[in-house]
C-alpha positions as MATLAB code, in Angstrom:
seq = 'XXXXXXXXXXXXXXXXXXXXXXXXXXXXXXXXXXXXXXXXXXXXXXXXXXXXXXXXXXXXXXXXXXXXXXXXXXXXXXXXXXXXXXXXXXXXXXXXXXXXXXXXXXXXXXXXXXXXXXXXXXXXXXXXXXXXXXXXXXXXXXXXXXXXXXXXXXXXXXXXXXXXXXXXXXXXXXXXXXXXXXXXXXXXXXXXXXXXXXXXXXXXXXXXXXXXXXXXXXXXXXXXXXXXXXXXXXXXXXXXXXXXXXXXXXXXXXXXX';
ca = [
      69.760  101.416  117.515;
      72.868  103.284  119.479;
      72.921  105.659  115.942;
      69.310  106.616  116.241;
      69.420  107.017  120.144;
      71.883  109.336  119.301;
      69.998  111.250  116.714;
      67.423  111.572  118.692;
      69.184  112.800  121.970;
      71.149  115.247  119.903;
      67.881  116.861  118.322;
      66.191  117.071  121.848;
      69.076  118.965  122.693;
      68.801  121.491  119.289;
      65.007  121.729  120.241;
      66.274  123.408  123.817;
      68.589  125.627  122.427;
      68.033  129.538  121.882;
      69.106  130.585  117.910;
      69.843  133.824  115.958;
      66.722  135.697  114.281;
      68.662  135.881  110.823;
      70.007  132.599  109.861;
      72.145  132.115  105.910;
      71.480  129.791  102.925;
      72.060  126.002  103.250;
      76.157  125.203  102.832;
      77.345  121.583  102.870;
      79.805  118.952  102.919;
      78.985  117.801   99.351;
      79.325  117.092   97.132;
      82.997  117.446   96.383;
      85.184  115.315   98.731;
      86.491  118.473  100.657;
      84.070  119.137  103.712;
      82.704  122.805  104.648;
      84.940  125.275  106.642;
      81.578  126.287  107.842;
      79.640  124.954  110.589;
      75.852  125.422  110.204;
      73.772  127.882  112.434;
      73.204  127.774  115.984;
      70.142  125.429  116.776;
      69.441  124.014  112.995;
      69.381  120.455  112.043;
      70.920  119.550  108.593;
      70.359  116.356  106.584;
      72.650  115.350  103.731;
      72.120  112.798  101.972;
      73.221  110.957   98.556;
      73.657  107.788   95.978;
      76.854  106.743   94.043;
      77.171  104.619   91.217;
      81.069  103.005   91.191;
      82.521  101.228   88.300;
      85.349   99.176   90.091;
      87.346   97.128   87.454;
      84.362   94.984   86.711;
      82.637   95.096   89.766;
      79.471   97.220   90.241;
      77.856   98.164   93.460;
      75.734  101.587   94.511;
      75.863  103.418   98.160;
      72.923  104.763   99.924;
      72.063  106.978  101.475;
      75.494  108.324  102.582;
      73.096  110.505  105.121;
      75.266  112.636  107.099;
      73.141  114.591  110.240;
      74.651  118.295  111.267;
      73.458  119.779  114.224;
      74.567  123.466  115.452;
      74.846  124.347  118.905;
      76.856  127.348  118.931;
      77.901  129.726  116.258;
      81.274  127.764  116.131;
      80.499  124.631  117.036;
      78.514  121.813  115.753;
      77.821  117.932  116.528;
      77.810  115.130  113.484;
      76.325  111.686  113.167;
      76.881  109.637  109.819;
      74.025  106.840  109.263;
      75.325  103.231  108.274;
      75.789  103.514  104.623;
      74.023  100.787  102.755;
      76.521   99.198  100.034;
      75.224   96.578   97.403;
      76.253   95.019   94.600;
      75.309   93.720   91.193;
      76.840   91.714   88.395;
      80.082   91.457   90.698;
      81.496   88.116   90.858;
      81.226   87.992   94.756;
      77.800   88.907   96.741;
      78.281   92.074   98.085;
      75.173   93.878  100.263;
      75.165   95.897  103.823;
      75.877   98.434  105.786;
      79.204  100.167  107.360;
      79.644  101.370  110.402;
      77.566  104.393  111.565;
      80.358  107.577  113.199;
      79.882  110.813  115.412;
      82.073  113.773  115.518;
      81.955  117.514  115.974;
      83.007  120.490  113.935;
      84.984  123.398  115.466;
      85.142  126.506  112.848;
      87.952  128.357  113.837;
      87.790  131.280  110.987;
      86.881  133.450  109.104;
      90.401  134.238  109.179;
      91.905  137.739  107.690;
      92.169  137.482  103.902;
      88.915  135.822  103.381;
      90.370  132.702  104.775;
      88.379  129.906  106.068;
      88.955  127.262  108.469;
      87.718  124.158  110.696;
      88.690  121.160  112.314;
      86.568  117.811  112.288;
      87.477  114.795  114.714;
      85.654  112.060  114.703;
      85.084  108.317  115.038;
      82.922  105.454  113.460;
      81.875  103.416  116.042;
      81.762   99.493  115.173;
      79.154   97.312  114.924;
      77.780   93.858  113.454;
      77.029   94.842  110.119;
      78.544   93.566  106.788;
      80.765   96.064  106.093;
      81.851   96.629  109.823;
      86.044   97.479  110.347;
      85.535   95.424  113.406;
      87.071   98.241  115.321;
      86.500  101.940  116.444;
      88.533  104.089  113.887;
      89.241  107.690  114.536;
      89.878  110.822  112.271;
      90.526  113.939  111.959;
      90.191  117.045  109.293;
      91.252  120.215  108.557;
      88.884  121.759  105.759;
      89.525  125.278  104.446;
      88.422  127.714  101.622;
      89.462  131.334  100.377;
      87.675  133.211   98.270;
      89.681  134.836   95.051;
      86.787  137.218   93.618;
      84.870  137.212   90.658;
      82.910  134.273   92.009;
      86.156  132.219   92.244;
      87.428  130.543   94.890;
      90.130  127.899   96.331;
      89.966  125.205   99.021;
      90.762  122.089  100.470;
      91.586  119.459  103.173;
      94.240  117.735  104.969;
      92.757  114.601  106.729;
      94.095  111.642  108.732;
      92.075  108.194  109.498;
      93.185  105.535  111.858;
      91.695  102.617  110.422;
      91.657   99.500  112.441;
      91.939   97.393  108.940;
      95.683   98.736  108.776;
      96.355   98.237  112.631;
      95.593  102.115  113.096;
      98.431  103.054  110.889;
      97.355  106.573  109.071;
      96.351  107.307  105.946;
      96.918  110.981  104.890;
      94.237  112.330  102.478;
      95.073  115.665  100.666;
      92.203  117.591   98.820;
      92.520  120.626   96.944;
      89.439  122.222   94.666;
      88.802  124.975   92.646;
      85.612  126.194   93.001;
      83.222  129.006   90.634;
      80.139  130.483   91.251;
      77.731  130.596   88.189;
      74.663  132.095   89.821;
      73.433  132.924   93.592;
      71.866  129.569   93.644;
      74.498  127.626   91.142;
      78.005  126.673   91.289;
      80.599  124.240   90.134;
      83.800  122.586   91.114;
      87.021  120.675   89.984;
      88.759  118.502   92.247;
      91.977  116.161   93.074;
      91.819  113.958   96.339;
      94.602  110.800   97.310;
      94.698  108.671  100.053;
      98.567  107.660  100.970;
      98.874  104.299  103.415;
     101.596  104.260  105.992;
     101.115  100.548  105.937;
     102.604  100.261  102.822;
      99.075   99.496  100.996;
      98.981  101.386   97.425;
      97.886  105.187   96.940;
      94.148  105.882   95.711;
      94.173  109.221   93.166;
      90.800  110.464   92.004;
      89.508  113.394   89.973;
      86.164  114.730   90.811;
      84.069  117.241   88.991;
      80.319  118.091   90.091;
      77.675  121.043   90.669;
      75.351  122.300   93.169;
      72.153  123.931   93.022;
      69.748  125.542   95.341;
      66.394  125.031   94.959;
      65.318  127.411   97.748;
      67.735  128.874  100.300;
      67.220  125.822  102.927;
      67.546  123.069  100.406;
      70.253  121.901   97.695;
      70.336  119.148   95.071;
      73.832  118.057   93.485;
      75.619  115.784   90.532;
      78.992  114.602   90.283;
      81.516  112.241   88.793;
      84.942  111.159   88.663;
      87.845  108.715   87.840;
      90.428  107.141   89.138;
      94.471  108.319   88.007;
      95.514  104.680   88.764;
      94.935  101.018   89.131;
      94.371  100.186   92.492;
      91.621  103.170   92.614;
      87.810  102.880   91.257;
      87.587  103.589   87.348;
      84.500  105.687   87.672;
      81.507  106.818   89.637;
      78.672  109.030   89.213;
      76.664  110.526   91.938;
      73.381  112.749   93.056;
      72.558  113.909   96.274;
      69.652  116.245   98.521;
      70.371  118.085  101.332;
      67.805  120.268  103.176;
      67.827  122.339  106.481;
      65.195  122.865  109.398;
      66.085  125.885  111.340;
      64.128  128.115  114.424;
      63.959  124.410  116.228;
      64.539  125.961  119.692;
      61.614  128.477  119.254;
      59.459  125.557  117.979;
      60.301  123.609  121.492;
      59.588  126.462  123.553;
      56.314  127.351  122.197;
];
C-alpha cells in the first residue's frame, strides 16, 4: 500500500508540472545491469518492466515484473520507485514464492560532460516490509552510472555502486560494471557486459557475464532480450531475460487542460 501511495503522489505531482515542447526517444535502465547516465524528460512518467529465468545450481525460480517507475521533474533530476518483485520457484527442493521489498530513490544527471562523457548519481533505499523475501531492514545505496560515446555507433560505459544491506549488518558490497555497447540501427542496439559484487563481510564474490539487445518499437516504447552466466560457483549458472518499457510524456499539459 505505502509503494502505491507513493506512485500515486509522485504522478499527481508530474501531472502539475510544466514540460519541454520537444521531448527524445525512450532510454532506460535495461536491460544490461549498468543503469542510464540519463535521467528522463521533465514531466514524463516511465515504466520498465521485465521477467528472468535463473538456473541456480539446480534450483529454478522466475522474477516478475522487476517494474521500475521513473518520473522527471526537472531536466536533471528525476524521482524512482521499484515495485516488490515477485520471486517463485519450481522444481527447487525448498518452496520458494513472494515478493521483496519495494525502494525509492532519485537520479541526479550531472553531465553531459566535455568529451562526450556522461554521468549520474542514484541514491536510494528499499524500504522493508512483511513480505517473503523482505531484508527485514531499510538498506541504502548508491550509484554512479556513466557512458562515452567512441563513434561509429560504438560506445563505453559503466557503474560503480555500493549497497548497505542489512543481511550483512550494513557492511558494503562494491559492484563494478563495465559494458561495451554498439549501435546496429536508430532503433537497434546491442551490448556485452561484466558485473561483480565484492562483500566486505567476507561472504564470496558474484562474477557474471551479460550479453543482450534492445529494440524500439516506436520512439516512446522499447522491448529487450538478454542472458548471461556466472564466472564462478557461488554465482547463478545462467539466466535468460525479456523486458517492455514504454513512456507517457506531455502529462503536465494533460492536467492543466
Amino acid at each position: 500500500m505505502l509503494t502505491w501511495a507513493l506512485v500515486t503522489a509522485l504522478l499527481l505531482l508530474l501531472l502539475a508540472t510544466d514540460v519541454p515542447d520537444n521531448v527524445p526517444d525512450i532510454v532506460t535502465d535495461r536491460p544490461d545491469i549498468t543503469e542510464s547516465a540519463i535521467v528522463v524528460p521533465k514531466a514524463s512518467l516511465q515504466f520498465e518492466n521485465g521477467v528472468t529465468f535463473t538456473l541456480d545450481h539446480g534450483e529454478r525460480s522466475l522474477d516478475l515484473s522487476e517494474t521500475l517507475v521513473r518520473l522527471g521533474l526537472s531536466e536533471r533530476f528525476e524521482l524512482r520507485i521499484g515495485l516488490p518483485n515477485h520471486i517463485g520457484g519450481f522444481a527447487t527442493s525448498e518452496q520458494v514464492n513472494g515478493f521483496g521489498d519495494p525502494s525509492v530513490g532519485m537520479k541526479y544527471q550531472i553531465g553531459p560532460l566535455p568529451g562526450s562523457f556522461d554521468l549520474s548519481v542514484i541514491a536510494g533505499v528499499t524500504i522493508p516490509s512483511a513480505a517473503a523475501f523482505s531484508s527485514g531492514g531499510a538498506d541504502p545505496f548508491v550509484k554512479f552510472p556513466w557512458s562515452r560515446e567512441l563513434g561509429r555507433g560504438w560506445s563505453v560505459g559503466g557503474m560503480q555502486s555500493l549497497f548497505f544491506n542489512s543481511t550483512e549488518a550494513h557492511r558494503p558490497v562494491w559492484e563494478p560494471v563495465f559494458y561495451l555497447e554498439r549501435e546496429l540501427t536508430h532503433r537497434w542496439e546491442a551490448f556485452a557486459e561484466y558485473a561483480g559484487d565484492y562483500h566486505s563481510s567476507g561472504a564470496p564474490s558474484q562474477q557474471v557475464m551479460h550479453f543482450g539487445t534492445a529494440y524500439k518499437l516506436k520512439p516512446l516504447q522499447q522491448i529487450d532480450f538478454h542472458f548471461g552466466f556466472g564466472l564462478n560457483d557461488t554465482t547463478p549458472q545462467r539466466f535468460f531475460a525479456a523486458g517492455y518499457s514504454f513512456r507517457f510524456d506531455h502529462l503536465g499539459r494533460w492536467w492543466k487542460h
